[in-house]
C-alpha positions as CSV (number, residue, x, y, z in Angstrom):
1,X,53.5,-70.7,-10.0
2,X,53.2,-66.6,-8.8
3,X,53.5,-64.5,-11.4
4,X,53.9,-60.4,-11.5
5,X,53.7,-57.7,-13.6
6,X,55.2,-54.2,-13.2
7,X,52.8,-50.9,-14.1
8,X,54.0,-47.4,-15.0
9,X,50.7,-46.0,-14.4
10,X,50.6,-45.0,-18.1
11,X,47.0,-45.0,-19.8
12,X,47.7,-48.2,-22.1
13,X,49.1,-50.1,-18.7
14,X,45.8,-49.5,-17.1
15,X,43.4,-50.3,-19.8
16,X,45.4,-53.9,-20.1
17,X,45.3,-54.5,-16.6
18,X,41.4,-53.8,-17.0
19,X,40.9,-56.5,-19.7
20,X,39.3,-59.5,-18.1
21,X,40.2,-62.0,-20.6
22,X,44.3,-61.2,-19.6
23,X,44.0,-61.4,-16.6
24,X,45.2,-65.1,-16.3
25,X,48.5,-63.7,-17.3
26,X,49.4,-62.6,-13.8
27,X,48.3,-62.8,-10.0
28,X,49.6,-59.3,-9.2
29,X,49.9,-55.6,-10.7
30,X,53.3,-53.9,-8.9
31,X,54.2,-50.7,-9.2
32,X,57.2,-49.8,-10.5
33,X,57.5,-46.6,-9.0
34,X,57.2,-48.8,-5.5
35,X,59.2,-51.7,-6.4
36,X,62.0,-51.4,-3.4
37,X,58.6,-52.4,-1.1
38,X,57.5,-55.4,-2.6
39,X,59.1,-59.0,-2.0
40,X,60.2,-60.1,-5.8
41,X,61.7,-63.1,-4.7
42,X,57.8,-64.3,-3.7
43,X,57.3,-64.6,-7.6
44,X,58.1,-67.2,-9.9
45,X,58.0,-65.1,-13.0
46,X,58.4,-61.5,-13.3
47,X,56.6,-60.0,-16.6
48,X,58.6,-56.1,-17.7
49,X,55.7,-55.0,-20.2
50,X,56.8,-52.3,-23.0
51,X,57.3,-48.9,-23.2
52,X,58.2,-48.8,-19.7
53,X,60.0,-45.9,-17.6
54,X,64.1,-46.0,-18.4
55,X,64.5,-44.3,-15.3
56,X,63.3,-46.6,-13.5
57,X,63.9,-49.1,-15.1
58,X,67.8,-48.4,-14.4
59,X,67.1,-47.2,-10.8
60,X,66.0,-51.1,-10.3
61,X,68.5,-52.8,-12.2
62,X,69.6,-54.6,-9.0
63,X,66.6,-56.2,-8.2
64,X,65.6,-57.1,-11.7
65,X,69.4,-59.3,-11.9
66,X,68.7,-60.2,-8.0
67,X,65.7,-62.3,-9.2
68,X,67.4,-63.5,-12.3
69,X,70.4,-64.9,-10.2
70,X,68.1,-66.3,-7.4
71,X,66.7,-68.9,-10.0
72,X,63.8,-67.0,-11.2
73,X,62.2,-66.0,-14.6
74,X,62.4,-62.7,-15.6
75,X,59.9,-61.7,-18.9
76,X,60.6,-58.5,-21.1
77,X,58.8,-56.8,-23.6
78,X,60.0,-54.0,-25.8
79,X,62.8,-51.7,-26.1
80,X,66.1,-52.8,-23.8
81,X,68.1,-49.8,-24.5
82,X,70.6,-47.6,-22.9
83,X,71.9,-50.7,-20.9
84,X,69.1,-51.0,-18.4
85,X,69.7,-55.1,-18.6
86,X,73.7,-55.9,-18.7
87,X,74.4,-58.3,-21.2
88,X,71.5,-57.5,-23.8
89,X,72.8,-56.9,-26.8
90,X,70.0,-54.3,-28.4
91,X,69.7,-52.8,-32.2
92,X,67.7,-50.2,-33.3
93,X,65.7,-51.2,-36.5
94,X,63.2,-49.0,-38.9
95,X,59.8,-50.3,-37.8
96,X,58.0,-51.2,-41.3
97,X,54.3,-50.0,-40.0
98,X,52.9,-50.7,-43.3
99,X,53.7,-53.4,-44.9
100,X,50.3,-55.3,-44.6
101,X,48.3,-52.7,-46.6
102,X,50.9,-53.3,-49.7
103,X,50.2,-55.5,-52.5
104,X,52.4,-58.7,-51.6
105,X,53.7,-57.1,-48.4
106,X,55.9,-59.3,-45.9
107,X,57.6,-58.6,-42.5
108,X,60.8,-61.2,-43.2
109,X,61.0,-62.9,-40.3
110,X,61.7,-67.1,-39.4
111,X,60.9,-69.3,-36.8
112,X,63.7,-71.4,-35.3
113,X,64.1,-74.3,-32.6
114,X,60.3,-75.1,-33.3
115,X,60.3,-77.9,-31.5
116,X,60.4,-75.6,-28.5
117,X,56.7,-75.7,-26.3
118,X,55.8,-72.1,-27.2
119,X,55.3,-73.0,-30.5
120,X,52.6,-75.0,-29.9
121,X,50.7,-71.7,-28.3
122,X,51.6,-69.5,-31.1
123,X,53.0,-69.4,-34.9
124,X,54.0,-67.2,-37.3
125,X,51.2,-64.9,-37.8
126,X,50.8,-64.7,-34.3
127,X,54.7,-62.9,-34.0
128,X,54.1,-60.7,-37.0
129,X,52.8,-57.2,-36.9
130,X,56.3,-54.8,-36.6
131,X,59.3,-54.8,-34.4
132,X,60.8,-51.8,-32.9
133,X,64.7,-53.4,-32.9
134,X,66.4,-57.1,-32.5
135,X,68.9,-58.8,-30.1
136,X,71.9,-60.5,-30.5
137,X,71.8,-63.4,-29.0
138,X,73.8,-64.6,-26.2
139,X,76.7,-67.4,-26.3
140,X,74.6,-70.6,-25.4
141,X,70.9,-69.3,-25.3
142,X,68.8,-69.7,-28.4
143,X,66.0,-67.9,-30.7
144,X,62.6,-68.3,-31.2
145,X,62.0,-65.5,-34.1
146,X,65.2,-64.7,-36.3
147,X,65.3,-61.7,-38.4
148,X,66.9,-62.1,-42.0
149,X,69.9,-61.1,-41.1
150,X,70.3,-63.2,-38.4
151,X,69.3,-61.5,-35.4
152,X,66.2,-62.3,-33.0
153,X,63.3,-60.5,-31.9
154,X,62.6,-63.1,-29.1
155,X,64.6,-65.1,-27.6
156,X,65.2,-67.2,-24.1
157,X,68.8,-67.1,-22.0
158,X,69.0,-70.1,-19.6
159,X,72.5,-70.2,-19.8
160,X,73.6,-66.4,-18.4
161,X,72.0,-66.2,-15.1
162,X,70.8,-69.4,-12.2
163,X,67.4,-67.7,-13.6
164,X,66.2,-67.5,-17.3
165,X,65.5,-64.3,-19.2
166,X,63.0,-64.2,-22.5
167,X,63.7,-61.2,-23.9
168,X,61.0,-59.8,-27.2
169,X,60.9,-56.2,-28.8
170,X,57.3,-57.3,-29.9
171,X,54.9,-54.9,-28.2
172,X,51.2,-56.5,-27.7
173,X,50.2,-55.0,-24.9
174,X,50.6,-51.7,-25.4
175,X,48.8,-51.8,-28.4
176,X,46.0,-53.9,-26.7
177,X,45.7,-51.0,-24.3
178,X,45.4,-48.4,-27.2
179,X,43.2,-51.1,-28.7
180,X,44.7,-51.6,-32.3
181,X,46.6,-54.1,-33.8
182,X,44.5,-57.9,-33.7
183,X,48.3,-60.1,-34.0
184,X,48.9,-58.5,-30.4
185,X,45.6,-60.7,-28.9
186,X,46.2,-64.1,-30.2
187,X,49.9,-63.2,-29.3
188,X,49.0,-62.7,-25.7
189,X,46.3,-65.4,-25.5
190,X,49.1,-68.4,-26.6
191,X,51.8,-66.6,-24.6
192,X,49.3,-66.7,-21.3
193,X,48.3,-70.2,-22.0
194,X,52.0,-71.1,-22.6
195,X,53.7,-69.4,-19.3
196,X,50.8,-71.1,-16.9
197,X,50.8,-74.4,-18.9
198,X,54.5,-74.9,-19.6
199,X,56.1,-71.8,-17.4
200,X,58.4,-74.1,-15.7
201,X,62.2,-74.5,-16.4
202,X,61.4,-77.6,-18.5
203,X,59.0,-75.4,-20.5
204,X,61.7,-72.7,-20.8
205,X,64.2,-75.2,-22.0
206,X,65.3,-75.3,-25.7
């Protein structure tokens, strides 16, 4: 399996593409800026990491759905706002930044369809730091990490495209790159182990 990753060039990108211990994760770094030159359809998996450029991001909404509808896997972290990816249904939530340092302090959240092969990679604390929004969740496809009131914050679409799309709004590796924030490296370490494991479309699967 061939996996990618898109860049920004932004400071955080490059100090995660410079971690060693990630870089299982994926066999090449492409550059957004240059994406109409590279062959996407070479790739198995393509990985959209956070805080990425909306620009471009909407300048190369074509070839992110041309991958999805050619049978591959398309991976997105973060923010999906201002329609960048049809058919995501995104929600701005408060992001509770603090809520460890309180006495008795909780981020609500649930696991659901834990008989899914993620979830033998990662677990609760693992998805738990903050969330920047949630998803609604398409007809059909089906969440990993619920929300109280019933909306995810990652979930996997197998039914929308001939490809499957896991969507998150978690963030870990942009706070890897600023170095902060310990959930976001055993979150990465089960995801990594997960997509090259079990990255198929029987690993996908509900």
């Amino acid at each position: 399996m061939k996996i990618a990753i898109l860049s920004n060039g932004y400071s955080y990108h490059y100090r995660f593409y410079q971690m060693e211990e990630f870089r299982p994760l994926y066999d090449d770094v492409l550059n957004i800026r240059r994406l109409e030159e590279y062959d996407l359809l070479q790739y198995d998996t393509l990985i959209i990491p956070e805080r990425m450029s909306l620009q471009l991001l909407k300048r190369y909404q074509s070839l992110f759905l041309k991958m999805l509808n050619a049978g591959k896997k398309l991976i997105v972290f973060g923010e999906v706002i201002d329609g960048w990816l049809p058919g995501v249904d995104w929600e701005n939530s408060p992001v509770n930044f603090s809520w460890w340092v309180k006495e008795n302090g909780d981020l609500p959240l649930s696991l659901d369809n834990m008989t899914h092969s993620l979830f033998r990679y990662i677990g609760m604390r693992d998805v738990k730091w903050h969330y920047h929004g949630t998803f609604g969740v398409p007809q059909g496809a089906f969440s990993l990490v619920n929300t109280p009131e019933g909306r995810s914050i990652l979930y996997i679409d197998d039914v929308s495209y001939e490809g499957t799309l896991l969507v998150t709004s978690l963030d870990p590796m942009f706070h890897l790159g600023l170095g902060f924030i310990d959930q976001g490296k055993s979150f990465m370490y089960g995801f990594m182990a997960w997509l090259r494991k079990e990255g198929t479309e029987e690993g996908f699967a509900r």
